[in-house]
C-alpha positions in Angstrom: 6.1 1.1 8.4 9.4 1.4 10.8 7.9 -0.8 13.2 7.3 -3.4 10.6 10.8 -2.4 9.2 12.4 -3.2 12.5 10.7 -6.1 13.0 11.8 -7.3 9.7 15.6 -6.7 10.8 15.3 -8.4 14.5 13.5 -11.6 12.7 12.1 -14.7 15.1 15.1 -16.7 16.7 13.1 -20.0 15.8 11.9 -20.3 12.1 8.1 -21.6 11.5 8.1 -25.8 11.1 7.7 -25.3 7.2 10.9 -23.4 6.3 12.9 -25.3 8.8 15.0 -27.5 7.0 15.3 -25.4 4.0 16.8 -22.8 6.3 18.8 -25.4 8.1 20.4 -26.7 5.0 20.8 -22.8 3.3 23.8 -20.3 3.9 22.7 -18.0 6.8 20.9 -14.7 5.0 23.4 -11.8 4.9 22.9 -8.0 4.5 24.8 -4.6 5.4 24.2 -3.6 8.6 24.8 -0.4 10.5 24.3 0.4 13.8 25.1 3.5 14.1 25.3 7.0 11.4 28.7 7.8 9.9 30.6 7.5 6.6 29.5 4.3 5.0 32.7 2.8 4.7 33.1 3.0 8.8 29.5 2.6 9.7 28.5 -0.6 7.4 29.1 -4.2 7.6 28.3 -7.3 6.2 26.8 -9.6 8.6 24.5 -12.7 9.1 20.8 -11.8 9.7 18.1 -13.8 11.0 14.6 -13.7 9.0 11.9 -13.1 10.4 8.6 -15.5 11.2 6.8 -15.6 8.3 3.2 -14.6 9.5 -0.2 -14.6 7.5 0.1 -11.4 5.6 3.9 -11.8 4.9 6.2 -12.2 1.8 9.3 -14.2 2.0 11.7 -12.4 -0.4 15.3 -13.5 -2.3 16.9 -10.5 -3.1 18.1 -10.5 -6.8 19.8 -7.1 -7.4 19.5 -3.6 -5.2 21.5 -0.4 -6.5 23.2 2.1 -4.0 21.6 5.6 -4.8 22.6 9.0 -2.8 19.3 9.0 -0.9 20.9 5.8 0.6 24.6 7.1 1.3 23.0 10.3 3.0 20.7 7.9 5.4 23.5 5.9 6.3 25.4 9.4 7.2 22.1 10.6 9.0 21.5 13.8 6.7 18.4 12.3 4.9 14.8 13.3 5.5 13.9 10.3 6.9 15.8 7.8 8.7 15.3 4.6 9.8 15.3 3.1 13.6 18.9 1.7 14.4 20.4 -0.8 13.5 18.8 -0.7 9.8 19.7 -2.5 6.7 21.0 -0.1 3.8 19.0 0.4 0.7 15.9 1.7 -0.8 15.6 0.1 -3.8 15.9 -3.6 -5.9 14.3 -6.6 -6.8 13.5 -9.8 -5.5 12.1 -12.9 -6.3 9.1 -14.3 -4.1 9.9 -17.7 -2.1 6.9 -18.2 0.0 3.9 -16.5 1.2 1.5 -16.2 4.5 -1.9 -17.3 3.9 -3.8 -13.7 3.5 -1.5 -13.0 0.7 -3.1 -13.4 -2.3 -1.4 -10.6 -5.1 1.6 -12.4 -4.5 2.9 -16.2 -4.9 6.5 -17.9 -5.3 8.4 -16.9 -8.2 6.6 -13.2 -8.3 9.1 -10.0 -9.0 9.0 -7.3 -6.5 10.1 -4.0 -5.9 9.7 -2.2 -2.6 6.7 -0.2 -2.6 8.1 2.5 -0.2 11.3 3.7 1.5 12.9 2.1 4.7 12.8 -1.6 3.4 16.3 -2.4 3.4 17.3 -4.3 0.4 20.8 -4.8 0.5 20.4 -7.8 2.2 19.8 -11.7 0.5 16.7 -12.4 1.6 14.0 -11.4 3.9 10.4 -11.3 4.9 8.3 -8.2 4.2 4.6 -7.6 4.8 2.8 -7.7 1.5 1.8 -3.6 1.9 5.4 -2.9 1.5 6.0 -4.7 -2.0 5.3 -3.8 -5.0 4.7 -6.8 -8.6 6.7 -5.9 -11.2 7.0 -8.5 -14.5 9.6 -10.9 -14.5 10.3 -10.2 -18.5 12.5 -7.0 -18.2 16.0 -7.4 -17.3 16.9 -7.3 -13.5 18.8 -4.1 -13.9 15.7 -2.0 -15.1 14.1 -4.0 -12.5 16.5 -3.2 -9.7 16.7 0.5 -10.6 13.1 1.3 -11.7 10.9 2.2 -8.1 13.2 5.8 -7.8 15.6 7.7 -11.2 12.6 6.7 -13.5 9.5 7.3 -11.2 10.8 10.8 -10.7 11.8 11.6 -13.9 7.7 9.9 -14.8 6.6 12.1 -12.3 8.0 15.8 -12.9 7.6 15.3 -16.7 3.5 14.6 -16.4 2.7 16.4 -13.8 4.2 20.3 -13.6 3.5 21.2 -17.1 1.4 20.0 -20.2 3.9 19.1 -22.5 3.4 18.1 -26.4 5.5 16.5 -28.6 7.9 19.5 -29.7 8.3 21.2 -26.5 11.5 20.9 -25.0 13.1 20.6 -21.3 16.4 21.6 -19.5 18.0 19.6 -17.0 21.1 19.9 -15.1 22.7 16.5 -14.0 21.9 15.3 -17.0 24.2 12.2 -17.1 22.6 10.9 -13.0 20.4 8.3 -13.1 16.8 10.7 -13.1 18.7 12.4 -15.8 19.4 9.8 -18.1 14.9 8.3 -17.2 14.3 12.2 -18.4 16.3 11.9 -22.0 14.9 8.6 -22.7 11.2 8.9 -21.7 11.1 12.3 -23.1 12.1 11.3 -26.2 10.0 8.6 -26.8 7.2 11.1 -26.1 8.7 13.1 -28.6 9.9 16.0 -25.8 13.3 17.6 -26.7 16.0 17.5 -24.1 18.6 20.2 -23.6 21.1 18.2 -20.9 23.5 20.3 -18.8 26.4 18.1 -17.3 29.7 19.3 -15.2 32.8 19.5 -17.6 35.2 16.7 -17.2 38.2 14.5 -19.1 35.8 12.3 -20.1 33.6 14.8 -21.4 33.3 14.0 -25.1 32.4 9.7 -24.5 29.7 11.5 -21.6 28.4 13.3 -24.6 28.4 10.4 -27.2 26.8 8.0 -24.3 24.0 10.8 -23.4 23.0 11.3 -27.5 22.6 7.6 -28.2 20.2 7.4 -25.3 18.0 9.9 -27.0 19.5 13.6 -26.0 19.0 16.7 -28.3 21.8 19.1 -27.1 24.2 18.2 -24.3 26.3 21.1 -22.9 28.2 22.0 -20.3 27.3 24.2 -17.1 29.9 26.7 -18.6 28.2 27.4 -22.0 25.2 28.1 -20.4 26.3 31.9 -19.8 27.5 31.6 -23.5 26.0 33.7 -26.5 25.9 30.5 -28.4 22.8 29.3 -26.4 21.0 31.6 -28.8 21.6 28.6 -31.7 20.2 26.1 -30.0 16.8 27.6 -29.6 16.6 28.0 -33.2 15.6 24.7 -34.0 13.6 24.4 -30.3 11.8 26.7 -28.3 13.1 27.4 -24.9 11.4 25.3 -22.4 9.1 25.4 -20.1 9.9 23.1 -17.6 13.5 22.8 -15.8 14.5 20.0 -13.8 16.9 21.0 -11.3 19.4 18.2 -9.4 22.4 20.8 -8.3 21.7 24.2 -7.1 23.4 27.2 -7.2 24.9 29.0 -10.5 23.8 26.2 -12.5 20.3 26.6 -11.5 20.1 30.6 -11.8 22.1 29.8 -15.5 19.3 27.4 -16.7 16.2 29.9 -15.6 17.6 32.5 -17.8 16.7 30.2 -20.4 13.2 28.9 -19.3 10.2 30.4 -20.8 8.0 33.3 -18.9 5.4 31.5 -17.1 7.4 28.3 -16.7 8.6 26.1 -13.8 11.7 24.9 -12.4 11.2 21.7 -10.3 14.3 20.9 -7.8 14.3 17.0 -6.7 18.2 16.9 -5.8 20.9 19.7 -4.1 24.4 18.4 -5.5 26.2 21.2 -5.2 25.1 21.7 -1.3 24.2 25.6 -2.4 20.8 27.7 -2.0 19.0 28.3 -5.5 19.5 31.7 -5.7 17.0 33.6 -8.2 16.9 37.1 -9.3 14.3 39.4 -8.1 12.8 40.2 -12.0 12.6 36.9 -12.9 9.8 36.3 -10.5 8.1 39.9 -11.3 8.5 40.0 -15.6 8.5 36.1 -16.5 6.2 34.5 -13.6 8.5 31.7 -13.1 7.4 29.1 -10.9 9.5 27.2 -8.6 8.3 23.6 -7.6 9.8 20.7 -5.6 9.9 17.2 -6.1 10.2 14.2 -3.6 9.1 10.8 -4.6 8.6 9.0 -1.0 6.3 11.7 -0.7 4.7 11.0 -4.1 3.9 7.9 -3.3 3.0 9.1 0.9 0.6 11.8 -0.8 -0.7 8.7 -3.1 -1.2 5.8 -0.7 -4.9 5.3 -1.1 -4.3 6.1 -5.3 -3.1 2.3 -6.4 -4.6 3.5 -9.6 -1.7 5.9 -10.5 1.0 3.9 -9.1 0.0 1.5 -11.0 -0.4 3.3 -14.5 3.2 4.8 -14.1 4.4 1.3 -13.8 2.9 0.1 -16.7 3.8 3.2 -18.4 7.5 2.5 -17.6 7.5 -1.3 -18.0 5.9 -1.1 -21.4 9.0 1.4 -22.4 11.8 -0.6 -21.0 10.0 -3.8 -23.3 9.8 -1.2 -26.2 13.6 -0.6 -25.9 13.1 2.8 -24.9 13.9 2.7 -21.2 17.2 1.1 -20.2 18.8 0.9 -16.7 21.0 3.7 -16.2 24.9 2.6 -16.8 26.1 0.1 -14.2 28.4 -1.7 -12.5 28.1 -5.0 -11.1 29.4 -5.4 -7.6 29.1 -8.6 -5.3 27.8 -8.3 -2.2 31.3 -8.9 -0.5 32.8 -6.2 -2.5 30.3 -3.8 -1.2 33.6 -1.3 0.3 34.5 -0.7 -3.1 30.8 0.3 -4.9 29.8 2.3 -1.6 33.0 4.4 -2.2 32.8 4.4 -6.1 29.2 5.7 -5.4 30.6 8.8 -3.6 33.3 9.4 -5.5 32.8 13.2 -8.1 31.9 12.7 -11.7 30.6 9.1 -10.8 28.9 8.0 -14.1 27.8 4.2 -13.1 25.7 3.3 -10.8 26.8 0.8 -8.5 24.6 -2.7 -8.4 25.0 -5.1 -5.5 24.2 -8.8 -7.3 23.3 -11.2 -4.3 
């Protein structure tokens, strides 16, 4: 995939005889470049890219809308997992709209919605040419933001709600990060499986319109990291019984404050490490509750499920049929055009960001 990925970014100096004069007449195709690891703000630039030749098994792609996520800040500062080969495109995630396609193609024509199918793509760019393996068809009737945002924060939250624990309607889940994008996938497709939510968020000025934004998405109790280690946890599990599965974004105290409340013989699943601290976990909660620890990546979800089109699939139609339903938004976003791109990647990394930044090409 990085060689096609780099082949992608280098593109054919001469465009094939078809596009020709649709290319000539067009603005050049522009994306954010960097050439080298650092802070975004000093690494990337906006520059004019070449496409590449569009060969038999390729997709030419218009870029409609890509978000910045952390996964994408930390490959641009060389921290990630995976990285890809220098000079890369940002971005891991959006949606385009198909222009033309090579001759093999046939799951995809002109006008088709995709979504990248793995991570590496680039799609902060406005257009390019893909081979068809790493695209993905969405529908065209949901709205571009649930679009743009849906191949990562609602895939996970999919993911470690079906697939650590056999959860009924009544059973309930605690989450820390509660207001990130994953967070706010977990509160809405929980509920509308009838899953309650407990939702642990940092304290902040804003706190009480966090609170009011978090319940009318679906949430059952949202609290702060602080009242977990508060006697008045005991109320909430009144009405709910402590859950069984935790979902874990932060580390650190707020991780060993949340198994306290998990049920023996449950399991914590970490997927994110805001805080940059260990998860630290007492010696007798592994001997006298049998709590299970998990982890949770989904580039190698969908590595592990390559040959399994079947379950990518169903998720998909899972989550597209809930975002028609009205019971899966886009997380909440700000609109950024691409030459404004400075301002969303710092917005994106500044503490107690609660918008996710969308570049509109």
């Amino acid at each position: 995939m990085q060689r096609a990925a780099a082949r992608v970014l280098r593109g054919a100096r001469t465009p094939p005889a078809r596009t020709r004069s649709a290319t000539a007449r067009a603005p050049p195709p522009r994306g954010l470049l960097y050439e080298r690891h650092g802070e975004p703000a000093a690494v990337v630039q906006l520059k004019d890219l070449e496409v590449a030749e569009l060969r038999d098994s390729d997709v030419h792609v218009k870029m409609l809308a890509a978000p910045i996520n952390p996964a994408d800040i930390n490959m641009i500062q060389g921290t990630y997992a995976i990285l890809s080969p220098l000079p890369a495109v940002g971005g891991n995630e959006g949606v385009g709209e198909v222009l033309e396609v090579g001759r093999r193609v046939t799951a995809l024509k002109p006008g088709d919605w995709v979504i990248p199918a793995a991570a590496g793509v680039g799609t902060w760019r406005t257009q390019g040419v893909f081979p068809e393996e790493m695209l993905l068809k969405v529908p065209s009737d949901i709205p571009v933001l649930c679009a743009a945002t849906l191949s990562v924060n609602p895939c996970t939250a999919y993911r470690m709600l079906a697939d650590f624990e056999t959860l009924a309607p009544g059973d309930s889940v605690i989450q820390n990060a509660a207001n990130s994008g994953v967070g706010q996938a977990v509160i809405q497709i929980a509920k509308a499986s009838g899953i309650k939510t407990i939702n642990v968020v940092r304290d902040r000025p804003d706190l009480p319109k966090l609170v009011e934004r978090l319940m009318a998405l679906g949430a059952d109790h949202v609290i702060t990291e602080e009242m977990l280690r508060k006697p008045e946890m005991k109320d909430i599990f009144k009405s709910i019984p402590k859950p069984r599965l935790a979902l874990n974004c932060v580390g650190g105290k707020s991780t060993t404050e949340m198994l306290r409340h998990l049920q023996p013989k449950g399991t914590m699943v970490t997927y994110g490490g805001m805080a940059k601290q260990p998860v630290m976990v007492p010696v007798s909660t592994f001997i006298f509750r049998d709590v299970r620890l998990r982890g949770f990546w989904m580039t190698q979800w969908k590595k592990d499920h390559a040959q399994d089109q079947e379950s990518l699939t169903s998720m998909m139609d899972a989550l597209c049929q809930l975002i028609r339903r009205g019971q899966l938004t886009a997380p909440a976003c700000t609109e950024v055009p691409l030459q404004d791109y400075k301002a969303a990647l710092e917005a994106t990394m500044k503490p107690f960001a609660s918008s996710k930044q969308i570049l509109l090409f």
